[in-house]
C-alpha positions as CSV (number, residue, x, y, z in Angstrom):
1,X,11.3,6.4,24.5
2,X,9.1,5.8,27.9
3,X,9.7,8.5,30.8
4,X,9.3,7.2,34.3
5,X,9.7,10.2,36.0
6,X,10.3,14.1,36.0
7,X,13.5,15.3,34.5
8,X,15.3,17.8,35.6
9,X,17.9,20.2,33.3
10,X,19.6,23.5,35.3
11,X,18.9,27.2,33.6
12,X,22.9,27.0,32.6
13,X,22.7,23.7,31.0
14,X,19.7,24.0,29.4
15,X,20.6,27.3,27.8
16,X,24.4,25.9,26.4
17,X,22.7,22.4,25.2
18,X,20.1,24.9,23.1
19,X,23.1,27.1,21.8
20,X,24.6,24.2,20.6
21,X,21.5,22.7,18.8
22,X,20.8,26.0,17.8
23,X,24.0,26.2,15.9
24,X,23.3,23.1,14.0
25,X,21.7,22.8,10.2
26,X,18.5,22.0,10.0
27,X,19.7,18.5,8.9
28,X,21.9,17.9,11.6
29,X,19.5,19.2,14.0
30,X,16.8,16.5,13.2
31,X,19.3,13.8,14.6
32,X,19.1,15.0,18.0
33,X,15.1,15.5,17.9
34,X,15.7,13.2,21.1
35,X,17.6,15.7,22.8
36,X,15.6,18.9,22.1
37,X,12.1,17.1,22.9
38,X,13.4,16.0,26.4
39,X,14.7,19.7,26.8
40,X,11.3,20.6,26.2
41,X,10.0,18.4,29.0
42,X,12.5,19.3,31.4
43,X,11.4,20.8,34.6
44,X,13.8,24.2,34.6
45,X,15.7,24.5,37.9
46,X,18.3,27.1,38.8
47,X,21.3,25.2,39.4
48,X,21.5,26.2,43.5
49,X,17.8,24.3,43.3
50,X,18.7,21.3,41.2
51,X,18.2,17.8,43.2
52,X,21.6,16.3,44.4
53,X,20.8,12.9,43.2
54,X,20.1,13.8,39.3
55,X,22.5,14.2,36.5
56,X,23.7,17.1,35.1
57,X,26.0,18.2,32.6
58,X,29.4,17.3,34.0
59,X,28.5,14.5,36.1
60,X,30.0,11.4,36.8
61,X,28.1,8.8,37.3
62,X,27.3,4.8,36.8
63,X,25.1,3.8,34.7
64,X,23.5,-0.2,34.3
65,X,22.6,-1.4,30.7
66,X,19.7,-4.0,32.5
67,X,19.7,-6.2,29.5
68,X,23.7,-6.7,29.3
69,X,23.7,-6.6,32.6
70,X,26.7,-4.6,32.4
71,X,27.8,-1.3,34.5
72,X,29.5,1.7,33.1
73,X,31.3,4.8,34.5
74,X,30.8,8.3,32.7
75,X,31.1,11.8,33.1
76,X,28.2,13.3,30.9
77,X,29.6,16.3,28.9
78,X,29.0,18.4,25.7
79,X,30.0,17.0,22.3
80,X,33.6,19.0,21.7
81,X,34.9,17.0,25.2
82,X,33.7,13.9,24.3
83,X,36.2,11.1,25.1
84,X,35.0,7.5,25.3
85,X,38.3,6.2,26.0
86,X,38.7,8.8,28.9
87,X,34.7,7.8,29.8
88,X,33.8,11.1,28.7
89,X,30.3,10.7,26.8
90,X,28.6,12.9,25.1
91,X,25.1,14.4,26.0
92,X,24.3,14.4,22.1
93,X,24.8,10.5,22.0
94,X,21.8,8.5,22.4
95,X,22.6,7.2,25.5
96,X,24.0,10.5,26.8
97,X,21.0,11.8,26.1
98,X,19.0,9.4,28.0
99,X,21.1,10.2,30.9
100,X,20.6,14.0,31.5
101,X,18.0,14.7,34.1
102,X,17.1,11.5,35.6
103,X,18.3,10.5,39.0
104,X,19.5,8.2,40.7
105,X,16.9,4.5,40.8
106,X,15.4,5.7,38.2
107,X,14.9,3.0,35.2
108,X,15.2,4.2,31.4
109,X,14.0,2.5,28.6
110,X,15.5,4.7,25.3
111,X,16.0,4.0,21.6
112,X,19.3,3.7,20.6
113,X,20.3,2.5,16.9
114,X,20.8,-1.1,17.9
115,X,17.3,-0.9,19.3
116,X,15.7,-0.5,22.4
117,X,18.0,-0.4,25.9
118,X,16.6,-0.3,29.2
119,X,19.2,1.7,31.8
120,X,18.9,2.1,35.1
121,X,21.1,5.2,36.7
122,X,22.8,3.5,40.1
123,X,25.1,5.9,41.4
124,X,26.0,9.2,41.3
125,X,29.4,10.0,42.0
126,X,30.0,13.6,41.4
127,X,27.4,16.2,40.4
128,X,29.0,19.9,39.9
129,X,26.0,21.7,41.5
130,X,26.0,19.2,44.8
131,X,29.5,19.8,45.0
132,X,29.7,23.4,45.3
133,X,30.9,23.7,41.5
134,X,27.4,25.8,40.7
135,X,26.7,27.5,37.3
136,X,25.2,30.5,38.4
């Protein structure tokens, strides 16, 4: 897992994302060791504050898999409205994960259980906080 660039997580999201892990097992919560280490590198915005071009919980966006050359449109969102058929993936997939706090341009290399993929965030198309939609 190789970081480009500062991620950024809102107050809101980052304190729902750690009372979800935090109502894992201890098993369970080793799985997502991903998610809680990039929480921990996070740079903590208020949500008014948070940059209009990075994802957030809720956001739609496109996403590039550089290797499969291949484009995909999500809305990033917590496990229990998970949807793949609806392109609702979860932050607590590997991929979701790699997602939150990155912006768009930037380039994401992330290990995923087939192996390494390198994504690359192109478009943003909705981002609660940008919109008006703020998590105070």
């Amino acid at each position: 897992m190789a970081r480009k660039r500062q991620i950024y997580i809102t107050s809101f999201d980052l304190q729902r994302l750690q009372d979800h892990l935090d109502n894992l097992d201890l098993k369970t919560r080793k799985q997502f060791q991903s998610l809680d280490a990039e929480l921990k590198a996070a740079h903590v915005v208020e949500s008014k504050k948070v940059p209009a071009n990075v994802v957030t919980m809720n956001s739609r966006l496109v996403y590039r898999d550089i290797e499969e050359d291949s484009s995909s449109e999500v809305t990033l969102v917590f496990p229990e409205e998970a949807n793949l058929a609806q392109g609702k993936m979860s932050v607590f997939s590997p991929i979701g994960t790699a997602l939150l706090g990155y912006a768009v341009g930037d380039e994401i290399e992330w290990t995923v259980p087939a192996g390494t993929r390198k994504l690359k965030i192109e478009e943003l198309l909705y981002q609660p906080e940008a919109a008006g939609d703020l998590n105070l």
